[in-house]
N, C-alpha and C positions, 0 to 999 in steps of 0.2 A: 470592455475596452477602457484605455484611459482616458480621461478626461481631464488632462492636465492641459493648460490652456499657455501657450508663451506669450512674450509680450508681442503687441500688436506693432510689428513693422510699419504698417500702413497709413500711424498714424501721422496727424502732420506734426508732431513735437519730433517723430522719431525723423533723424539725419540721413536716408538713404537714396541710395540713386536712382531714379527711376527704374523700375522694373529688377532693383533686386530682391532675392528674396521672392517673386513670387511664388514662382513654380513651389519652392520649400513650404510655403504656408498655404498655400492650395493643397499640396501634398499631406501635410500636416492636420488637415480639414477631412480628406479621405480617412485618417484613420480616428476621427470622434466615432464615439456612438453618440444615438437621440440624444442624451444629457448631455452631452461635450458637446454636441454643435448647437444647443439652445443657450448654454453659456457662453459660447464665444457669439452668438447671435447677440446679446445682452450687452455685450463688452463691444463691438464692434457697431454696432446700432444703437442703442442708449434706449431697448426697449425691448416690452416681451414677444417674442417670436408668436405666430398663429398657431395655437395647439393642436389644429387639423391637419397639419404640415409634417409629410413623413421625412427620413431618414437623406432621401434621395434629393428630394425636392427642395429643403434645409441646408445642404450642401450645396447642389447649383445654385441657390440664390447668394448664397455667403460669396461662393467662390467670386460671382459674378461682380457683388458689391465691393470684395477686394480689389477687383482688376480696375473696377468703375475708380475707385480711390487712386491708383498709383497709376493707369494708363490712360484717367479722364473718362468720363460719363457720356451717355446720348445728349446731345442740344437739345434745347429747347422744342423745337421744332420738328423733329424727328419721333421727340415722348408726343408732341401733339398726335400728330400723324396715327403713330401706334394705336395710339387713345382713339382716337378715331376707328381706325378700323377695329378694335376690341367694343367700341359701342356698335358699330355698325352689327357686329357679328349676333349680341347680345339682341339689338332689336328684331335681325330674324327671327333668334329661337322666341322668342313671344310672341313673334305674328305665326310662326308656322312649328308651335308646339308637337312633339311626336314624330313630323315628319322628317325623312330622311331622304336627300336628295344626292345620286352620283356626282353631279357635278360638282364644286367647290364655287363658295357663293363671290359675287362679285365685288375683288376692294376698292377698296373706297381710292382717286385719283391721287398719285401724287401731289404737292402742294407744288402751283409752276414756279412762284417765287420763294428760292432759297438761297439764303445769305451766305458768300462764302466766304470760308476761314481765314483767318488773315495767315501767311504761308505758304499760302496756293499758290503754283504755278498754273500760270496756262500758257500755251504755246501756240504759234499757229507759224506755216510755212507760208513766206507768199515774195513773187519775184527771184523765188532762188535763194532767202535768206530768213535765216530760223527767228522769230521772235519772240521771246519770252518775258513773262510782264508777273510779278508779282504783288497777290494781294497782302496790303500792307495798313494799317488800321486805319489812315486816313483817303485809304484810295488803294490806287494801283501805281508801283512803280514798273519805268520802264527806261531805260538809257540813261542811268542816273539822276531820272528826276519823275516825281509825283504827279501825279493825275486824279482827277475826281472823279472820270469817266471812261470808262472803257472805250466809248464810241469816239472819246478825243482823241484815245490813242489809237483805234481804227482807220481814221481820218487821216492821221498822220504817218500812218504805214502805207495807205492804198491813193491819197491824195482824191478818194472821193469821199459822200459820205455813206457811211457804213453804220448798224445797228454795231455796239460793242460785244455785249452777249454773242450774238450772230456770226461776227466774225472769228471770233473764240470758240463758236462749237458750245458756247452753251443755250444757246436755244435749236429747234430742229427748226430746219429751212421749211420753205414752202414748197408745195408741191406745183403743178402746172396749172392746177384747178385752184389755186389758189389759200390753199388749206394746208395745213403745218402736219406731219407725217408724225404716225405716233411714235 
């Protein structure tokens, strides 16, 4: 196969619009062989690919690290998590070498607190009338004007006081027993 390699779109010198061009250079990736995708590995990573790493696997990670480049990457928070449950997973197999169990072993908890993006909308109905509040880097707006707190702008939709999170749907209510539903 060839291994002629184009120039890298994705890079940040190159001038293009978000998400052009992928689909082409993902396509373009499909037709390396092992040498052509370990050069473009080199050229697009600034390092030597893992020599254990087949033909298949060299591609999913390129493609994936293109997309990561021009459609934005996991947070921080989220590689934690991952990491987490890939350590989790790893210290089974060393307490329970050999063995093989049906079920699928237990992941590890979401993290309760996640920071959200600035952009977010959240919405909630309440009285008959729609309110939408977005996250914006120093707070939340909401009726043309800023908030630090979600639960202030709660307050001032329902006239009681209200959890922010809570009233937004992002935390789960409690139950009757007193206990937060999973």
């Amino acid at each position: 196969m060839d291994a002629t390699i184009s120039p890298d779109p994705c890079s940040r010198s190159a001038p293009t619009r978000r998400g052009d061009g992928l689909r082409e250079e993902i396509r373009a990736l499909s037709s390396l062989d092992l040498h052509g995708l370990r050069l473009r590995w080199r050229q697009l990573l600034r390092s030597r690919p893992p020599e254990h790493l087949s033909r298949g696997l060299l591609l999913r990670i390129l493609a994936y690290k293109i997309q990561a480049r021009v459609l934005g990457d996991l947070d921080r928070e989220t590689i934690r998590y991952l990491d987490r449950v890939a350590q989790e997973q790893a210290r089974r197999r060393r307490r329970e070498p050999g063995r093989r169990t049906k079920a699928p072993p237990p992941v590890p908890p979401v993290p309760v607190r996640r920071r959200l993006k600035e952009g977010t909308l959240l919405a909630r109905e309440f009285g008959g009338t729609m309110h939408t509040v977005t996250v914006v880097s120093d707070g939340f707006a909401w009726e043309g004007a800023t908030y630090t707190s979600l639960s202030e702008i709660a307050r001032l939709i329902t006239g009681t006081r209200w959890s922010g999170p809570r009233f937004f749907g992002l935390r789960d209510r409690p139950t009757h027993s007193g206990e937060a539903r999973p």
